[in-house]
C-alpha positions in Angstrom: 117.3 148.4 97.5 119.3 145.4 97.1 122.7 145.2 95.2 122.4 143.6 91.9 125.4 141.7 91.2 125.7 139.5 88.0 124.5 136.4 88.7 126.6 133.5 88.6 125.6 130.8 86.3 128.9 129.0 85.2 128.1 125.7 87.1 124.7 125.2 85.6 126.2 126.3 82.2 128.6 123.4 82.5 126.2 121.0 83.4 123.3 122.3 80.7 126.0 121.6 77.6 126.9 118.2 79.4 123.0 117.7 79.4 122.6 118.4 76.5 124.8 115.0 75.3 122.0 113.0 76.9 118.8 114.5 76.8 116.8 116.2 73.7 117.3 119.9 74.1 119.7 119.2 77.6 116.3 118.6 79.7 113.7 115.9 80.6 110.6 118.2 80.4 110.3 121.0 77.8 109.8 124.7 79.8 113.1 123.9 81.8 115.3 124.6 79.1 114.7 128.6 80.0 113.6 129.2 76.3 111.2 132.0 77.1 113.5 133.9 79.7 117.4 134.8 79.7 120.0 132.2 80.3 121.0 128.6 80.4 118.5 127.0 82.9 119.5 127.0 86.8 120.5 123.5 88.0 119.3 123.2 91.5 121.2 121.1 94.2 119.4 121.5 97.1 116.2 122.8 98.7 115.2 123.9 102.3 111.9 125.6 103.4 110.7 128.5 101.0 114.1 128.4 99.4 116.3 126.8 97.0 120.0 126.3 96.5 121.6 126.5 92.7 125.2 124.6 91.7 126.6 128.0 91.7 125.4 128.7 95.6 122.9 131.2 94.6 119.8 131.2 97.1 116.3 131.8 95.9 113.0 132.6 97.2 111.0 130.1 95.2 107.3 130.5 94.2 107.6 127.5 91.5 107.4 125.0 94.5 108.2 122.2 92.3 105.2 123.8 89.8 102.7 123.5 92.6 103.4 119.4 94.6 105.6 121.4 97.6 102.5 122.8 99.4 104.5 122.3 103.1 107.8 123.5 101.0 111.0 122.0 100.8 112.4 119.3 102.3 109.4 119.1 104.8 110.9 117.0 107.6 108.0 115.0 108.4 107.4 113.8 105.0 111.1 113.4 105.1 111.6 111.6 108.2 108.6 109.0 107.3 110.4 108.7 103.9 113.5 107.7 104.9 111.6 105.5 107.5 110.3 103.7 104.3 112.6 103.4 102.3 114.5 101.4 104.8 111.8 98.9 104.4 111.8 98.4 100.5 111.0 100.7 97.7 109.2 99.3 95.5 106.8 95.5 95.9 104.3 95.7 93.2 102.1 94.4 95.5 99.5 95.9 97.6 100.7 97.1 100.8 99.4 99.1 104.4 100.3 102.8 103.6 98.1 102.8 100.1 94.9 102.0 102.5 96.1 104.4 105.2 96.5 107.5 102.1 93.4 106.2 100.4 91.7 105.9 103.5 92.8 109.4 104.6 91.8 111.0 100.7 88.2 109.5 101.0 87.4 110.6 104.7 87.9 114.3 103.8 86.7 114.4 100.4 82.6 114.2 100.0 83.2 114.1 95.9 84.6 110.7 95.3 83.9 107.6 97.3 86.6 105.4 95.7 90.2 106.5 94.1 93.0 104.6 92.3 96.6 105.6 92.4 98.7 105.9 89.4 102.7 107.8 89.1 101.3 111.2 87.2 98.8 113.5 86.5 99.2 112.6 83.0 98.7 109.1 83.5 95.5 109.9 85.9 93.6 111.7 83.3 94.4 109.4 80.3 92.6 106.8 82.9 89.7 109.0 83.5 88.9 109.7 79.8 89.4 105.4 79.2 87.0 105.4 82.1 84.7 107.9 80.5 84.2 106.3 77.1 84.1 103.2 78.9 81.0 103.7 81.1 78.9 105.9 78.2 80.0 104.0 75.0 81.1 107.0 73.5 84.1 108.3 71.6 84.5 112.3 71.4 85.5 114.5 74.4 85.1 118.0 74.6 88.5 120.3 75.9 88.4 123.7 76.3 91.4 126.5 74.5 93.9 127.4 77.6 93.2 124.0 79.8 96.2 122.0 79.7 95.7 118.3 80.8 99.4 116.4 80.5 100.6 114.9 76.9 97.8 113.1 76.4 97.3 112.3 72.4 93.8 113.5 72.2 93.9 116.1 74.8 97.6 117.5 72.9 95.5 119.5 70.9 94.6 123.3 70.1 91.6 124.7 68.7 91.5 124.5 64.7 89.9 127.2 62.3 86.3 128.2 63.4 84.7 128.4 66.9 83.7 124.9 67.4 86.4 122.9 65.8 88.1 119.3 66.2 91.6 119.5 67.6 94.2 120.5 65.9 97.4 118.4 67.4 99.7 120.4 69.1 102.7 117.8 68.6 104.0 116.0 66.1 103.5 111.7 66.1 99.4 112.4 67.0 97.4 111.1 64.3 94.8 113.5 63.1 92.2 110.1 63.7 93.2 110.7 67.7 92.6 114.4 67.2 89.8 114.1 66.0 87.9 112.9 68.7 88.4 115.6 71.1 86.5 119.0 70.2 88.1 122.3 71.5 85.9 125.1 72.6 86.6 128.3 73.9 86.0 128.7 78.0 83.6 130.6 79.3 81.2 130.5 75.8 78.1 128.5 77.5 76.0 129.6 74.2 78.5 127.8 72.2 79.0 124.9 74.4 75.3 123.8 74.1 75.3 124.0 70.6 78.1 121.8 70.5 76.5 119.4 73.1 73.1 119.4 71.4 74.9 118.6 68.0 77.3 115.6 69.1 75.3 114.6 72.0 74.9 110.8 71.0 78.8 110.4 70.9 80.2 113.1 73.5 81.7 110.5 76.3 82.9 114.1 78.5 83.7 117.3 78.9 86.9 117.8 80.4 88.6 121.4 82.2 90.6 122.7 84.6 87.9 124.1 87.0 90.8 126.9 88.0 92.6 126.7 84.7 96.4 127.3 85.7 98.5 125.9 83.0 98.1 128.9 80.8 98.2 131.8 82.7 95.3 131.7 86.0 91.8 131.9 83.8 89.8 131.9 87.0 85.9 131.3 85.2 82.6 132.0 87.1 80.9 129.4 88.8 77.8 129.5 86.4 80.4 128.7 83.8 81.2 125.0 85.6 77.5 124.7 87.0 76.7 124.9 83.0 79.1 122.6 82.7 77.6 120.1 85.0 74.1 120.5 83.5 74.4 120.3 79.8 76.6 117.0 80.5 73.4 115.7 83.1 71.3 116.6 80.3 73.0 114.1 77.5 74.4 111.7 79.7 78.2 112.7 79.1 81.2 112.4 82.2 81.8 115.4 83.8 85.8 115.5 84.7 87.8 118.0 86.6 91.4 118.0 86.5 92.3 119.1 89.9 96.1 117.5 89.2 97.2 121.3 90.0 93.9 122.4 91.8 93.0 119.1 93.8 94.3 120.2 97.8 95.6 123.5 96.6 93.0 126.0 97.1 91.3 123.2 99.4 91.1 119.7 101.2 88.4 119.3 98.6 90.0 120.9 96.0 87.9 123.2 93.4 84.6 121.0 93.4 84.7 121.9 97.0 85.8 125.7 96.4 83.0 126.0 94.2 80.4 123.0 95.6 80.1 121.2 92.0 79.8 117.3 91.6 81.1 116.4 89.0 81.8 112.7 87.8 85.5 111.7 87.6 88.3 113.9 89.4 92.0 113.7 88.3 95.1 114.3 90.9 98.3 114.7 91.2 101.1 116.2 92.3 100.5 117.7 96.7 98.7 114.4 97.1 102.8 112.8 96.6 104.3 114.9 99.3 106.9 115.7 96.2 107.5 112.1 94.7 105.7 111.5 91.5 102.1 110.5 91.7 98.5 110.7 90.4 95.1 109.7 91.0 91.6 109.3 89.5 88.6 108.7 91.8 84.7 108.9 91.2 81.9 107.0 92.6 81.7 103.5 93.5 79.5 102.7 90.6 82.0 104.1 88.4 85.3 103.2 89.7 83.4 99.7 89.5 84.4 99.6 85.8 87.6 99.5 86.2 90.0 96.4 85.9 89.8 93.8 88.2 86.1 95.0 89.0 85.3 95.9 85.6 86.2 96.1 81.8 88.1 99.5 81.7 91.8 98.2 81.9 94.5 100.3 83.4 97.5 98.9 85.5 100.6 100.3 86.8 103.6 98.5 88.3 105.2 101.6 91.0 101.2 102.8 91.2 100.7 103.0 95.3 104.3 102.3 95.9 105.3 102.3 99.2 107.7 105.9 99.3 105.0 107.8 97.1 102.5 106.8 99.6 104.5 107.7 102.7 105.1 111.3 101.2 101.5 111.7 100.7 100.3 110.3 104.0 102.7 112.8 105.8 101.6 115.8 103.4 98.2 115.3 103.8 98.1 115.2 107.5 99.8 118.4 107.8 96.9 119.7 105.0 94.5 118.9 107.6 95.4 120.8 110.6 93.4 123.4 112.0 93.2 126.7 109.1 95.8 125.2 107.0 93.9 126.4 104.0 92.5 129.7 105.3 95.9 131.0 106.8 97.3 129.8 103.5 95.2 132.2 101.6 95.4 135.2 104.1 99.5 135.0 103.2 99.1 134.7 99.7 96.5 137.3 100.0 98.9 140.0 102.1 101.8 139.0 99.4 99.9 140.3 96.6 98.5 143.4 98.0 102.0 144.4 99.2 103.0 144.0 95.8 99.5 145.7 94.3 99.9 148.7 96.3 103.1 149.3 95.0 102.5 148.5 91.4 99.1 151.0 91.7 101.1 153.9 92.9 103.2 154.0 90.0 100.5 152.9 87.4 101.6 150.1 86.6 99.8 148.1 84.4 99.7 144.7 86.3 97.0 142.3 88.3 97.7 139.7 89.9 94.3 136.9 89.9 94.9 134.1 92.9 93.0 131.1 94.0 94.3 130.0 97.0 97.8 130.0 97.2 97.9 130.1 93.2 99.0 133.5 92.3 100.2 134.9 88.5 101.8 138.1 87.1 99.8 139.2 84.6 100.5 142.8 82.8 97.5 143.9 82.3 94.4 145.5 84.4 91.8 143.8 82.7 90.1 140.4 83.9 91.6 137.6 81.7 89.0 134.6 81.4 90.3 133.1 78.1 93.5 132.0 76.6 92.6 134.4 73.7 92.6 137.2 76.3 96.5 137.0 77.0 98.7 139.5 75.1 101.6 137.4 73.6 103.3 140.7 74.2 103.6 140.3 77.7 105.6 137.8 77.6 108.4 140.4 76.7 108.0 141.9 80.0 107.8 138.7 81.9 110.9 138.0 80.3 113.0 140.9 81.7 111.0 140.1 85.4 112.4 137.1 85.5 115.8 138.0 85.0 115.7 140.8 87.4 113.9 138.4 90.0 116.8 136.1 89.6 119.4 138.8 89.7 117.6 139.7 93.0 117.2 135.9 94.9 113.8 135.4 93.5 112.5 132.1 92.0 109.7 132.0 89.4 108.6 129.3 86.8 110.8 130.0 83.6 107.4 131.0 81.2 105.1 133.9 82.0 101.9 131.7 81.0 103.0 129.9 84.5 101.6 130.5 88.0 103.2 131.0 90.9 102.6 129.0 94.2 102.8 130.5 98.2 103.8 127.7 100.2 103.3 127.0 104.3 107.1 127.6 104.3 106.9 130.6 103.3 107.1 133.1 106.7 105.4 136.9 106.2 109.2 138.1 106.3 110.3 136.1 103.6 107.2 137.1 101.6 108.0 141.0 102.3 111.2 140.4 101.3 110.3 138.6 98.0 107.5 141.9 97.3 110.0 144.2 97.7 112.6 142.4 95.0 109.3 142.1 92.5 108.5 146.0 93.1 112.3 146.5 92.1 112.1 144.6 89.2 109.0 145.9 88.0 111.0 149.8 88.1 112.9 147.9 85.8 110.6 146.6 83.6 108.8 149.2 83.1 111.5 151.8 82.9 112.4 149.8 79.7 
């Protein structure tokens, strides 16, 4: 067992109160402020392979990965090395240059769903083009979200379910007018009863259904395959947009992300994140005929002024040829795979109550034994137990996204030794968690 000392946090104390002078709540995105777990928030100074380096010197196994871009790890040297190449030459033109057609060029040769793509800086901004895009080609206003997908801060996609099983969105954030709401319906997942009712009774002004084909913003809702091929029929059937928002999924659990995984069409796919080699980026593709609607081509407007710069591109381009090297994906999985079960094994000879779904290398803790599909399904009291995980992970060198509703990510970086290491600290802390 390995000593537990008390961790040191007074450097990224010190730095979280001087945040806090600049930034609302001392951070730049809400679940890094550490509110659901114990402590001030780690500030982290440096990162190398499967690990990461804190401004106190404390090391970490990390499964966050950056929440999912670092596929190849940290500070993968060829994405590094071509970096640095670029950035030599200029970081920034707003102009049109070689290494967007060599990444675009790269993206459409290995992906059979889309035949063209347009870069943008995020995932957020990627699927507030697809839905433009949507209403755009049908003429139609409302979009259908399901309870438990998260798709960025999006106004009409910032919304929970309301009272009732079909309802309009109820906003999830204040400065969204109810009028932006209320044109996104939320439905349960996995309900296909209720989501052709819903079609059948909106179905001249539904523009698309939108998910998360492997839902992973709010815990790992892995659905069923009939679930999405529903999906993909009642939208046929009225003539809606089909989009999947593979900014988490898209090159995760595949080259071809989850409409590969589970061999599904549909008609606009959102990306993010791996495809940036860890700088920011996004991207939206579909077919021809529909990326044909949007501005210059056609009358959907969307522009962007660092969209395809030069450094994103570079990172991508060297990411994605590593992603395509012989059993990148399969050996992938087979880690991830081994990880768990080591950590399974343990957990079921001490009856435990824990499972842990994966995708891919998408993983999540989950304190139960039974199969969670929905949001709904997920005991709010769990989080209680994440909570004290999480503080003996970091006690033990041990990385995991600050909220237990997050998944964790298995990276190439990560060697079989460091990944027995890692089980063994999680079996430790799990004595602990359920001692208490």
């Amino acid at each position: 067992m390995k000593k537990v000392n008390e961790l040191k946090r007074s450097n990224s104390a010190a730095l979280f109160e001087e945040a806090k002078q600049y930034f609302p709540g001392g951070v730049n995105s809400p679940v890094r402020a550490f509110k659901s777990v114990s402590g001030p928030p780690l500030f982290i100074k440096e990162g190398n392979g499967c690990r990461i380096i804190d401004e106190d010197d404390n090391s970490f196994i990390d499964f966050c990965c950056s929440w999912g871009p670092l596929i190849l790890g940290h500070n993968n040297e060829q994405i590094r090395d071509f970096v640095i190449e670029t950035v030599k030459k200029g970081t920034s033109f707003g102009a049109p240059t070689k290494l967007g057609n060599q990444l675009g060029k790269l993206i459409l040769d290995n992906n059979r769903f889309i035949e063209k793509i347009r870069f943008v800086s995020s995932g957020t901004e990627a699927v507030m083009s697809a839905i433009r895009l949507a209403r755009g080609v049908t003429k139609r206003n409302k979009i259908i979200k399901f309870e438990g997908c998260y798709h960025g801060h999006v106004d009409s996609l910032l919304v929970k379910a309301g009272s009732g099983l079909a309802t309009f969105g109820v906003s999830t954030s204040a400065g969204i007018p109810e009028s932006f709401a209320n044109e996104t319906i939320v439905l349960p997942l996995n309900d296909p009863k209720l989501l052709s009712e819903t079609m059948e009774k909106y179905a001249d002004d539904i523009a698309a259904i939108i998910i998360e084909p492997v839902p992973a913003n709010n815990g790992l809702l892995i659905q069923d395959k009939s679930f999405l091929e529903h999906l993909r029929n009642e939208c046929s059937k009225i003539g809606a947009m089909l989009i999947f928002d593979e900014v988490i999924n898209g090159f995760r659990i595949g080259i071809d992300g989850a409409a590969g995984y589970y061999d599904i069409q549909p008609d606009i796919i959102t990306y993010g994140k791996i495809i940036g080699g860890g700088m920011p980026v996004g991207a939206y593709g579909a077919s021809s005929e529909i990326m044909s609607n949007i501005a210059p081509e056609g009358p959907v407007y969307q522009a962007g002024t660092l969209s395809a710069n030069p450094v994103a591109m570079a990172a991508g381009y060297a990411a994605m040829q590593q992603l395509l090297e012989k059993d990148f994906y399969p050996d992938l999985e087979k880690k991830t795979k081994a990880f768990i079960k080591m950590i399974m094994d343990y957990a079921d000879e001490k009856g435990y109550e824990i499972s842990i779904p994966n995708a891919g290398s998408i993983f999540w803790i989950a304190f139960t034994k039974d199969r969670i599909l929905t949001a709904d399904d997920i005991d709010s009291e769990s989080m209680e137990k994440f909570k004290i995980l999480h503080h003996e992970l970091l006690h033990r060198g041990v990385y995991l996204g600050p909220s237990g509703y997050e998944v964790g990510f298995v990276s190439a970086a990560h060697k079989m030794e460091d990944l027995e290491e890692a089980a063994g600290y999680i079996c430790e802390a799990l004595d602990v968690v359920f001692e208490k």
